[in-house]
TILO-619928 format. One record per atom (N, C-alpha, C): residue in three letters; chain; atom name; x, y, z. Coordinates in nm, 3 decimals, padded with zeros to 5 digits, m for minus. Example, Ala and Ser with C-alpha at 12.3 -4.5 7.8 and 13.67 -1.06 7.14 Angstrom:
// TILO-619928
resn=Ala; chain=A; name=N; east=01.319; north=m00.569; up=00.780;
resn=Ala; chain=A; name=CA; east=01.230; north=m00.450; up=00.780;
resn=Ala; chain=A; name=C; east=01.320; north=m00.330; up=00.780;
resn=Ser; chain=A; name=N; east=01.285; north=m00.225; up=00.708;
resn=Ser; chain=A; name=CA; east=01.367; north=m00.106; up=00.714;
resn=Ser; chain=A; name=C; east=01.290; north=00.003; up=00.787;
// end
This chain:
// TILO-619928
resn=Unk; chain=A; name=N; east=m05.595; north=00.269; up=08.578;
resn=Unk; chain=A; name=CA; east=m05.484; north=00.187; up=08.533;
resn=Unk; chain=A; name=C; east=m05.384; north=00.277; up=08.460;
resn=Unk; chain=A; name=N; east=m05.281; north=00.278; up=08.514;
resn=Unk; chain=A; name=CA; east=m05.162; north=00.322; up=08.432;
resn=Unk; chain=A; name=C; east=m05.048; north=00.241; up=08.387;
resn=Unk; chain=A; name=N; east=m05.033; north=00.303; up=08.229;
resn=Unk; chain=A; name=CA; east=m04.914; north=00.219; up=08.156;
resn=Unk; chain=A; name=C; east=m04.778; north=00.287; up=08.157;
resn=Unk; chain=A; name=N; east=m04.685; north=00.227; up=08.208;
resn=Unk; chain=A; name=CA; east=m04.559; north=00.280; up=08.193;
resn=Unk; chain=A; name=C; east=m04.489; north=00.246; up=08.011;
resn=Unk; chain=A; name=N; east=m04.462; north=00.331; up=07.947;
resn=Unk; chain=A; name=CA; east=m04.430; north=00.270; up=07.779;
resn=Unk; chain=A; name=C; east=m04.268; north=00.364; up=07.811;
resn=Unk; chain=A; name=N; east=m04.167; north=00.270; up=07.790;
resn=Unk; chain=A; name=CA; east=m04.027; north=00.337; up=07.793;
resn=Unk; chain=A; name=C; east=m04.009; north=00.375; up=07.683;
resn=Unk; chain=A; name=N; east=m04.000; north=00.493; up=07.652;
resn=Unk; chain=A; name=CA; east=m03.902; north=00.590; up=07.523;
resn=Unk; chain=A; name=C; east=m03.765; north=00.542; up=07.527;
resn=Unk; chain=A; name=N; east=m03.759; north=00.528; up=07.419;
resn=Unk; chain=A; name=CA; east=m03.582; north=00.530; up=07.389;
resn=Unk; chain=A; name=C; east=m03.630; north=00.602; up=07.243;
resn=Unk; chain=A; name=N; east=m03.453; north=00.679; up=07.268;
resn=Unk; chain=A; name=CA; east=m03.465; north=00.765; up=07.128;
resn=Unk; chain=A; name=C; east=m03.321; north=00.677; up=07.069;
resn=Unk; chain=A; name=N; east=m03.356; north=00.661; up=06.946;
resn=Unk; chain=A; name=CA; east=m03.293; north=00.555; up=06.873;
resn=Unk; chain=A; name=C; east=m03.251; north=00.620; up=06.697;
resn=Unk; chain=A; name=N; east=m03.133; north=00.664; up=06.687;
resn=Unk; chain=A; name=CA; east=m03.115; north=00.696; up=06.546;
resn=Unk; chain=A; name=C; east=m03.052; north=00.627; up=06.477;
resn=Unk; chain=A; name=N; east=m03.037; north=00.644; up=06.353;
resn=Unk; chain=A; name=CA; east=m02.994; north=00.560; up=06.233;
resn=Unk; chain=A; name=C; east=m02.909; north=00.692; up=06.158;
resn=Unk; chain=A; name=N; east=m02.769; north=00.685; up=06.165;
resn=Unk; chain=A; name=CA; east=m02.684; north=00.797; up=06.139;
resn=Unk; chain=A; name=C; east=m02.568; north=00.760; up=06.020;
resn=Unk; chain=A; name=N; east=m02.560; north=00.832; up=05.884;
resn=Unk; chain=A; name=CA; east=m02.449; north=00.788; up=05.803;
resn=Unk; chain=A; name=C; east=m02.370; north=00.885; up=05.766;
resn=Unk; chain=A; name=N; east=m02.216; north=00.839; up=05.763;
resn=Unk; chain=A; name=CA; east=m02.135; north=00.890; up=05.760;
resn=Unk; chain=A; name=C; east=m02.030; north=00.865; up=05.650;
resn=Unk; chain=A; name=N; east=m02.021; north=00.963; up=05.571;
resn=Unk; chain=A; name=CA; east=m01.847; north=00.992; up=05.467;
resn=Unk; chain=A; name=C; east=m01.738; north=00.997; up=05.489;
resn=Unk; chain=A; name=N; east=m01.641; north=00.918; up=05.522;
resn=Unk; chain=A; name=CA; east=m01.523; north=00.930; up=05.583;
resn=Unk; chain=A; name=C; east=m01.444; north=01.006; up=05.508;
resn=Unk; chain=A; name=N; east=m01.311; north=01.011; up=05.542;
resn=Unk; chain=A; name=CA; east=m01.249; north=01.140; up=05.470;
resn=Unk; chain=A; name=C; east=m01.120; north=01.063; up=05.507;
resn=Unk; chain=A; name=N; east=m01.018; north=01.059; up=05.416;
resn=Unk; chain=A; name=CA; east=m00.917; north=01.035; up=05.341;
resn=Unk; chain=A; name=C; east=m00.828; north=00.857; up=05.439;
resn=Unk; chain=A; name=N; east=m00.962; north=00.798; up=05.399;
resn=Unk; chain=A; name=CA; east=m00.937; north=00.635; up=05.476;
resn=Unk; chain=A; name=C; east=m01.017; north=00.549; up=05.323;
resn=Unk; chain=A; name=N; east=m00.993; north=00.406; up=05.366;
resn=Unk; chain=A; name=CA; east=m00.990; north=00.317; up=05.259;
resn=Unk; chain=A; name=C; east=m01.170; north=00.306; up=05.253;
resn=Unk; chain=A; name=N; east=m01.265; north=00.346; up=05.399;
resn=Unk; chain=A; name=CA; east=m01.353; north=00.322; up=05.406;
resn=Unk; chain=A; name=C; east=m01.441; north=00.416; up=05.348;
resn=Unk; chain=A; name=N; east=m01.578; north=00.357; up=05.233;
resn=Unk; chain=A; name=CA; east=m01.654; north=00.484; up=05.176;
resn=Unk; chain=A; name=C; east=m01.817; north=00.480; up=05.271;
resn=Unk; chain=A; name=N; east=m01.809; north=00.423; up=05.361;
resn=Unk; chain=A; name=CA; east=m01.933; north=00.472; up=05.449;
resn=Unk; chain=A; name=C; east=m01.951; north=00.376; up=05.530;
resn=Unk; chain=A; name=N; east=m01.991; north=00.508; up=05.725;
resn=Unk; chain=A; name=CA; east=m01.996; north=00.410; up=05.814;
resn=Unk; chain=A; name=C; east=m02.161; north=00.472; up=05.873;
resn=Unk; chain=A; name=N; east=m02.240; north=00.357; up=05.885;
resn=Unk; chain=A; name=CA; east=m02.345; north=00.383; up=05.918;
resn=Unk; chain=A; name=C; east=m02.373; north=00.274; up=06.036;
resn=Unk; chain=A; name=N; east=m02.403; north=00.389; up=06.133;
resn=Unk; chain=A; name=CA; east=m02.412; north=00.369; up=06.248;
resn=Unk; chain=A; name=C; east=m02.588; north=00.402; up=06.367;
resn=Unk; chain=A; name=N; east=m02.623; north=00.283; up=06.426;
resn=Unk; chain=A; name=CA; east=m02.738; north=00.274; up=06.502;
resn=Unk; chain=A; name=C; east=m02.714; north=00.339; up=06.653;
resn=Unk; chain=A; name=N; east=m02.757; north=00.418; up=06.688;
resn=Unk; chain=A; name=CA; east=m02.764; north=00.487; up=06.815;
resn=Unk; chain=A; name=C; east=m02.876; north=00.511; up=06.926;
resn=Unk; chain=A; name=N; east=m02.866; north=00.461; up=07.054;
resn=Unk; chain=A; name=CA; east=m02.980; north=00.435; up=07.117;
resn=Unk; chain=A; name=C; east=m02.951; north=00.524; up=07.237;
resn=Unk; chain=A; name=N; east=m03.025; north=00.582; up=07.269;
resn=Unk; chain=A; name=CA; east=m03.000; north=00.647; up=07.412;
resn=Unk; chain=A; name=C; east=m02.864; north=00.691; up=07.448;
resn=Unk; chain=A; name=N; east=m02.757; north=00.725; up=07.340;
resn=Unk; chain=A; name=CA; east=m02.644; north=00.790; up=07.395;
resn=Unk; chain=A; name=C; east=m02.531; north=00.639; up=07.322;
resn=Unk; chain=A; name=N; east=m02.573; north=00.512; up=07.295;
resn=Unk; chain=A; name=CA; east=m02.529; north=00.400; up=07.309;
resn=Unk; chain=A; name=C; east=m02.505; north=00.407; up=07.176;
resn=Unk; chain=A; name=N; east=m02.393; north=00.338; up=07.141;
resn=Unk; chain=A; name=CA; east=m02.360; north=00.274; up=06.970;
resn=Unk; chain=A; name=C; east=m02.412; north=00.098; up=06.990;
resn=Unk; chain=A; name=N; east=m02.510; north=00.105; up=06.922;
resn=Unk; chain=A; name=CA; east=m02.601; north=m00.043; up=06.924;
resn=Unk; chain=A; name=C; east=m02.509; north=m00.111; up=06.801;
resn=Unk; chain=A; name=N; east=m02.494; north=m00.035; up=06.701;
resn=Unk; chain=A; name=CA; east=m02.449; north=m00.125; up=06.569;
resn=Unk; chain=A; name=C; east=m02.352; north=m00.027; up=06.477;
resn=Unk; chain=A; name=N; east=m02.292; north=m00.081; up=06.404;
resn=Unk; chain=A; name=CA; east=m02.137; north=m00.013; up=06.286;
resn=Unk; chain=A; name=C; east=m02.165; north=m00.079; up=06.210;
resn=Unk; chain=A; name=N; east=m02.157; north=m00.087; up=06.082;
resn=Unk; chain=A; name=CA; east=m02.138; north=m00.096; up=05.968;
resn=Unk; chain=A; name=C; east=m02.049; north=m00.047; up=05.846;
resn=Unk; chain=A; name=N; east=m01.941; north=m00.052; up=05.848;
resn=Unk; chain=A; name=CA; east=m01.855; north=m00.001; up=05.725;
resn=Unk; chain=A; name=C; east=m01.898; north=m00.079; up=05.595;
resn=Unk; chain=A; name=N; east=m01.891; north=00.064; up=05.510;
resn=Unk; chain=A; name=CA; east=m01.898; north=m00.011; up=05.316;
resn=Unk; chain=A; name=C; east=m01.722; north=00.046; up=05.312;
resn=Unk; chain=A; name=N; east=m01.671; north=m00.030; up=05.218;
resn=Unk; chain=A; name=CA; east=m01.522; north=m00.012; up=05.165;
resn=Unk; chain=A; name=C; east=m01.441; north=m00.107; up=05.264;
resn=Unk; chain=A; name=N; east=m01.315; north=m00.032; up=05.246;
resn=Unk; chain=A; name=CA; east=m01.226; north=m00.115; up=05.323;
resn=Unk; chain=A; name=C; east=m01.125; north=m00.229; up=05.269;
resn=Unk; chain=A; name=N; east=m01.029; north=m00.225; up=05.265;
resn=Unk; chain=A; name=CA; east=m00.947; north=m00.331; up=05.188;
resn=Unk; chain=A; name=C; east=m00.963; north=m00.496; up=05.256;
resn=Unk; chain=A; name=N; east=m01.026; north=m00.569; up=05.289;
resn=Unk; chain=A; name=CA; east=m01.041; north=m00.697; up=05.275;
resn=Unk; chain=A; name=C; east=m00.939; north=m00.763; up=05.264;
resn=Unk; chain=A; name=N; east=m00.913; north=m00.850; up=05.344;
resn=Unk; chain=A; name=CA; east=m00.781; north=m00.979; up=05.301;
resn=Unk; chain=A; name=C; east=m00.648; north=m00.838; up=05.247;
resn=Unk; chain=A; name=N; east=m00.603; north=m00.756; up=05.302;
resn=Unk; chain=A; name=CA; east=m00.517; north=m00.632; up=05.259;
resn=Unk; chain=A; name=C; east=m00.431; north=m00.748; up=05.428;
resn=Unk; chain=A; name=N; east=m00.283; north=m00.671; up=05.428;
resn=Unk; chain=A; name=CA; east=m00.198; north=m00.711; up=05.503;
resn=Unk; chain=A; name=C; east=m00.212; north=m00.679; up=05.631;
resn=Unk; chain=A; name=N; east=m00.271; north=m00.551; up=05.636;
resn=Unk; chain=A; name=CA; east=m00.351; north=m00.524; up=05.783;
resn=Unk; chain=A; name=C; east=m00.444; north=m00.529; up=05.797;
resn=Unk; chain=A; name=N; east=m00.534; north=m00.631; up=05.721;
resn=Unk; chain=A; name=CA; east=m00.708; north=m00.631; up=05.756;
resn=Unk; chain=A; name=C; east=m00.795; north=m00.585; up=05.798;
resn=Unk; chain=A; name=N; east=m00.761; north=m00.466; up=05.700;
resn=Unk; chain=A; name=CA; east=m00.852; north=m00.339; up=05.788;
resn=Unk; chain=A; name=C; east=m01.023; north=m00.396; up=05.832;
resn=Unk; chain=A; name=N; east=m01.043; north=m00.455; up=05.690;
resn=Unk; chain=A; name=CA; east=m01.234; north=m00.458; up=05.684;
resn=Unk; chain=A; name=C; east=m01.212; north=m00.574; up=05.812;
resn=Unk; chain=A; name=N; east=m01.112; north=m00.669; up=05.840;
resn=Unk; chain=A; name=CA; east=m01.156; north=m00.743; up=05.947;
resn=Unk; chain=A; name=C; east=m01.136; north=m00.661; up=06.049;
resn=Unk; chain=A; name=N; east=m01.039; north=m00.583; up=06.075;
resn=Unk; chain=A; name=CA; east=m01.082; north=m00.488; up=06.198;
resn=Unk; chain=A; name=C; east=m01.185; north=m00.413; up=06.263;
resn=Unk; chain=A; name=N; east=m01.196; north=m00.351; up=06.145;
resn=Unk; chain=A; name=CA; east=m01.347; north=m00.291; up=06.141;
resn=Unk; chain=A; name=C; east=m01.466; north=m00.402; up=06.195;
resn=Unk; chain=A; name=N; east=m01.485; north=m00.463; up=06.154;
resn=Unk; chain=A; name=CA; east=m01.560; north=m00.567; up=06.229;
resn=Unk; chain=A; name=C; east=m01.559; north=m00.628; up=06.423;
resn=Unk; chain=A; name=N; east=m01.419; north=m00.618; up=06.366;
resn=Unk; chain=A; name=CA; east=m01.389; north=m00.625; up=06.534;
resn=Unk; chain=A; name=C; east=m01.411; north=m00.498; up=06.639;
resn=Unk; chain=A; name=N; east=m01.412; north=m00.383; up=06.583;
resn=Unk; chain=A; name=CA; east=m01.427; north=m00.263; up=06.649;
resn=Unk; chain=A; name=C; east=m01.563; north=m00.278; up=06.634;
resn=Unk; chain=A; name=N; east=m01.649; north=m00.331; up=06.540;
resn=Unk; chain=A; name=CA; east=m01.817; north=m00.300; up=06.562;
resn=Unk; chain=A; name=C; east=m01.829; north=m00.374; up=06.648;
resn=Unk; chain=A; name=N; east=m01.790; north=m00.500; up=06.682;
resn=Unk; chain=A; name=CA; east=m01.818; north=m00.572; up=06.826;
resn=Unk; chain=A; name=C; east=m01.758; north=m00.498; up=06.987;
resn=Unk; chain=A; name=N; east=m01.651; north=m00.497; up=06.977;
resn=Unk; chain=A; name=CA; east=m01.613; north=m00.371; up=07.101;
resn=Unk; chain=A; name=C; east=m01.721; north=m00.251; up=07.092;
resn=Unk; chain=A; name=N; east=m01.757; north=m00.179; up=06.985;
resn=Unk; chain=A; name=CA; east=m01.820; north=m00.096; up=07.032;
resn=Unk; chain=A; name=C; east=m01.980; north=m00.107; up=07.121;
resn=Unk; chain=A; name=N; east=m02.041; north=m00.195; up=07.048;
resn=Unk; chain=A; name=CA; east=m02.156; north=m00.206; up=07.088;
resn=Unk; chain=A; name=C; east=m02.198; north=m00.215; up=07.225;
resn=Unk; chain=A; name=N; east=m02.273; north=m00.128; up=07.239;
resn=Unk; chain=A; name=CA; east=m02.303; north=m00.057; up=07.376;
resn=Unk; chain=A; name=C; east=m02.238; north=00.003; up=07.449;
resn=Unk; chain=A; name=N; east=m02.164; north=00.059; up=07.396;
resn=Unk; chain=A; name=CA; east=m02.031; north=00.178; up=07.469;
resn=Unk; chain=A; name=C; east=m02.101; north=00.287; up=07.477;
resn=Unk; chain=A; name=N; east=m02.094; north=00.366; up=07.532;
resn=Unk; chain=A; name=CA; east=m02.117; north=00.522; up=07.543;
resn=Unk; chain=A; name=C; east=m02.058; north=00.589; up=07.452;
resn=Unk; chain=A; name=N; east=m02.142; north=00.671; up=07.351;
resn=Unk; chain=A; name=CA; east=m02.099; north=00.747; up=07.223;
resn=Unk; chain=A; name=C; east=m01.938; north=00.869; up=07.216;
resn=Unk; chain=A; name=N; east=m01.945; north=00.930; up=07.375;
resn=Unk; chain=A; name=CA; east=m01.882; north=01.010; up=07.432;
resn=Unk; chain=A; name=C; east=m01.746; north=00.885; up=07.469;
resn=Unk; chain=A; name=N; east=m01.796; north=00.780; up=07.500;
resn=Unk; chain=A; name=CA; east=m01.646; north=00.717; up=07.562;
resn=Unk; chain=A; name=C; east=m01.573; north=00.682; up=07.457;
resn=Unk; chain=A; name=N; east=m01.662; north=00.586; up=07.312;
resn=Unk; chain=A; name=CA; east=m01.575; north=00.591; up=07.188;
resn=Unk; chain=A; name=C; east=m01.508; north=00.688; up=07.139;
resn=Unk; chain=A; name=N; east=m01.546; north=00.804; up=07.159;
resn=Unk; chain=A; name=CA; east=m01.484; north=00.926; up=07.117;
resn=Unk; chain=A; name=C; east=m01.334; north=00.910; up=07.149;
resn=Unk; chain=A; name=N; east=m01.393; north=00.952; up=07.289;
resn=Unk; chain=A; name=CA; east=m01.210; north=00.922; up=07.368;
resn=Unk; chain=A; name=C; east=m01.093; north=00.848; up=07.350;
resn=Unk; chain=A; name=N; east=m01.164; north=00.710; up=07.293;
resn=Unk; chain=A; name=CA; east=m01.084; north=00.628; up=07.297;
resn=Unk; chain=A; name=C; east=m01.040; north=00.593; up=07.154;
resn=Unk; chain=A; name=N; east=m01.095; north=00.676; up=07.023;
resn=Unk; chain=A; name=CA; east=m01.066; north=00.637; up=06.880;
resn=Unk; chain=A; name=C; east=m01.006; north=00.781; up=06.795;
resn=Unk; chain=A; name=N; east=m01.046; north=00.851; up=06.882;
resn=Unk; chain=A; name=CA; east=m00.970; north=00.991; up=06.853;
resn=Unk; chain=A; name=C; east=m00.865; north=01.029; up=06.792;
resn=Unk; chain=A; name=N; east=m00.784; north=01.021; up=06.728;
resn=Unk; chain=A; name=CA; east=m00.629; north=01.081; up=06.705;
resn=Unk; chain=A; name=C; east=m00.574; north=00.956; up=06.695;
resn=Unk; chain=A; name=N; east=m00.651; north=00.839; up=06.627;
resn=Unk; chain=A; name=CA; east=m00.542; north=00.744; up=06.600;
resn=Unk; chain=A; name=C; east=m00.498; north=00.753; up=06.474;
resn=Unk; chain=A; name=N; east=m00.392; north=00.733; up=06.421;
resn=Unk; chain=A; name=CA; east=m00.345; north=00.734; up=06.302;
resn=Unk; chain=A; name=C; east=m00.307; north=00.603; up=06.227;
resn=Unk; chain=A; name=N; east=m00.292; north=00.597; up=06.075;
resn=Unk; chain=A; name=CA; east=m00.317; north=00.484; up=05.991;
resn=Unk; chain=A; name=C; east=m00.163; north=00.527; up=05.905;
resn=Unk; chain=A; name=N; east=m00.100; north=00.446; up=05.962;
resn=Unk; chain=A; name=CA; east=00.057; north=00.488; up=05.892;
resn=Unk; chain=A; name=C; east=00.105; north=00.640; up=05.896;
resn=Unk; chain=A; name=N; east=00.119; north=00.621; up=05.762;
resn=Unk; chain=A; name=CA; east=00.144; north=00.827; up=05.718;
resn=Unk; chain=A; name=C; east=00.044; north=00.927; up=05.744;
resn=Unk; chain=A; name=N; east=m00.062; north=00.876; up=05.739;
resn=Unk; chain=A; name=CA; east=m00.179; north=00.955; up=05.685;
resn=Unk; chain=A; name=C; east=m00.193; north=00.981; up=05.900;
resn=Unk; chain=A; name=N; east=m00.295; north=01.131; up=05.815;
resn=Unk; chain=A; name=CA; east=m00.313; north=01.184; up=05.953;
resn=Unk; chain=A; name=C; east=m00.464; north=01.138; up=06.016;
resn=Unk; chain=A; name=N; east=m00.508; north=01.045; up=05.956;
resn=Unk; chain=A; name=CA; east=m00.643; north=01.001; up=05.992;
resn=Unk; chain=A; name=C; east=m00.647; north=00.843; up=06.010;
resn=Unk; chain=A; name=N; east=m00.754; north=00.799; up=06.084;
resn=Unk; chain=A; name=CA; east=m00.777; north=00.645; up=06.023;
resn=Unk; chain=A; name=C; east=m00.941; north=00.603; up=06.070;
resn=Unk; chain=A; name=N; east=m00.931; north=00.437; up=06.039;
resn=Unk; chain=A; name=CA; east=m01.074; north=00.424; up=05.995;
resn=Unk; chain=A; name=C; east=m01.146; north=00.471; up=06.191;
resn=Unk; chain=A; name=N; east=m01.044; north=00.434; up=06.273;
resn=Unk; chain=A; name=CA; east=m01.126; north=00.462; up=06.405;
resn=Unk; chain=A; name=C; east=m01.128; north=00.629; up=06.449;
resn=Unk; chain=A; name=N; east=m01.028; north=00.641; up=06.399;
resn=Unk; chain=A; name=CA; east=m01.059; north=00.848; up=06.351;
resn=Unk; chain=A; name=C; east=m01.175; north=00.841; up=06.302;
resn=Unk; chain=A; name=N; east=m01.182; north=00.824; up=06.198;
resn=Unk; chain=A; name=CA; east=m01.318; north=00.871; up=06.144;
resn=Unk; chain=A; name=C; east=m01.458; north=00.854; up=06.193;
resn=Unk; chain=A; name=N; east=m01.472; north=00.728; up=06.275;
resn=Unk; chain=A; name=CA; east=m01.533; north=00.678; up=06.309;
resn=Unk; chain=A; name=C; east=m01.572; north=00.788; up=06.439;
resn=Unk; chain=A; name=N; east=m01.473; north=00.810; up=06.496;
resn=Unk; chain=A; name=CA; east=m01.498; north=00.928; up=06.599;
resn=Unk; chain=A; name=C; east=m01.561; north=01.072; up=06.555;
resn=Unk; chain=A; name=N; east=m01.473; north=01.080; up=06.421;
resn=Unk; chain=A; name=CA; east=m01.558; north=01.222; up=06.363;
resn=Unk; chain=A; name=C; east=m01.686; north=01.186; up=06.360;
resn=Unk; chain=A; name=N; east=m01.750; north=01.082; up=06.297;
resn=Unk; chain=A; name=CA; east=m01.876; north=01.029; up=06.282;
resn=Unk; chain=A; name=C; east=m01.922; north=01.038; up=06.392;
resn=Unk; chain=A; name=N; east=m01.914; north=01.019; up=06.485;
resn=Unk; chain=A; name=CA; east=m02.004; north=01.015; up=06.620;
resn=Unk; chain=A; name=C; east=m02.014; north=01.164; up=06.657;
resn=Unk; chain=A; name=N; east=m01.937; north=01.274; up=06.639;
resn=Unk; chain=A; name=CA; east=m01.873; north=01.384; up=06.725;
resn=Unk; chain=A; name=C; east=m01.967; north=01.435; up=06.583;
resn=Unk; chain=A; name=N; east=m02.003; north=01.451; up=06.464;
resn=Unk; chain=A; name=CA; east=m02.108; north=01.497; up=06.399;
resn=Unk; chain=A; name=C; east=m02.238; north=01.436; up=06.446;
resn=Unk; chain=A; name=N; east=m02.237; north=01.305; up=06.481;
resn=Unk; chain=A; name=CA; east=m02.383; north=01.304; up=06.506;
resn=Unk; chain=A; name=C; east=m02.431; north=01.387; up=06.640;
resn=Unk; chain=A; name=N; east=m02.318; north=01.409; up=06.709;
resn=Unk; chain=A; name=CA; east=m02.379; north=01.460; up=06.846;
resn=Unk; chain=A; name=C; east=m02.361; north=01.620; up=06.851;
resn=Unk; chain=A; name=N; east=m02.326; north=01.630; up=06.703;
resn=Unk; chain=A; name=CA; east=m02.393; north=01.812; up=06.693;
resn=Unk; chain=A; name=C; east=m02.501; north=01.818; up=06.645;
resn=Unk; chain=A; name=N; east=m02.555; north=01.684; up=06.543;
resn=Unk; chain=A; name=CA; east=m02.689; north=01.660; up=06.504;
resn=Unk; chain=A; name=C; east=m02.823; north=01.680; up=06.552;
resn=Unk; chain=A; name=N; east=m02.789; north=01.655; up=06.678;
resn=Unk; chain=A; name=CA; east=m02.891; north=01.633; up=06.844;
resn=Unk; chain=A; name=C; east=m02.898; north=01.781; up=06.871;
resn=Unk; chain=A; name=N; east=m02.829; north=01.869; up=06.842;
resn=Unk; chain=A; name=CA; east=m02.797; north=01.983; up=06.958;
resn=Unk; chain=A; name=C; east=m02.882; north=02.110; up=06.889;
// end
């Protein structure tokens, strides 16, 4: 009798953002996949709702390919500033996947 038991490699990854409203995004990773987001900070009820955005990007993300969020959150910018919360969010991923290496 043989048992087939599927591996999945599954991490639990946190991240310091850098010069955004958000002070930490901790993020669940499954096989290459963003399963779950979590931001701490974030201005709340603010005029551009960031923390509700953020929320909305943890739903788009889930189950994307870690490499495709990249692509697609990369070099966005937050007004003046040369970063933002989906920047960072990309740095965050683009460190975890030197993490692996």
């Amino acid at each position: 009798v043989f048992y087939y038991i599927e591996r999945k490699l599954t991490m639990e990854f946190t991240y310091k953002p850098k010069g955004v409203c958000s002070k930490l995004m901790e993020l669940d990773i499954e096989d290459g996949k963003i399963q779950s987001l979590k931001v701490t900070g974030g201005r709340s009820g603010n005029p551009q709702g960031i923390a509700e955005n953020l929320q909305g990007i943890s739903s788009l993300l889930k189950g994307m390919d870690v490499d495709e969020a990249i692509s697609r959150m990369e070099g966005i910018r937050c007004g003046y500033k040369s970063t933002s919360c989906p920047d960072q969010l990309a740095q965050a991923l683009k460190a975890y996947k030197a993490s692996q290496t």
